[in-house]
C-alpha positions, 0 to 999 in steps of 0.5 A: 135882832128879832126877839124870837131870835133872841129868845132862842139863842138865850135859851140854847146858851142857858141850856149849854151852861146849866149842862156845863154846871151839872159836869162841875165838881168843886175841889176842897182847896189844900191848906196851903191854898187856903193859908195864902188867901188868908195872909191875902186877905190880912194884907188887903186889911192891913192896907185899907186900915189907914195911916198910923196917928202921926206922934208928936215929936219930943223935946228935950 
């Protein structure tokens, strides 16, 4: 592909996505959202802690 080619065609694609952001509203997400990404993200921690210390069994 030429690069004058390809210079035009990226810059009709940017010019497509810088109009596609400017139509974009962001929406607060609900408490609930946001209470399900939380237990998520304590999940995801809970799982990357690591393995529990192993204890030594007792003898009587």
């Amino acid at each position: 592909m030429h690069s004058d080619i390809h210079h035009l065609l990226h810059a009709y694609r940017a010019t497509e996505l810088h109009r596609e952001a400017a139509q974009f509203t962001h929406e607060r997400p609900g408490l609930r959202h946001r209470v399900g990404w939380t237990m998520i993200e304590l999940g995801l921690r809970l799982t990357q802690a690591g393995p529990a210390p192993a204890r030594a069994t007792r003898t009587v």
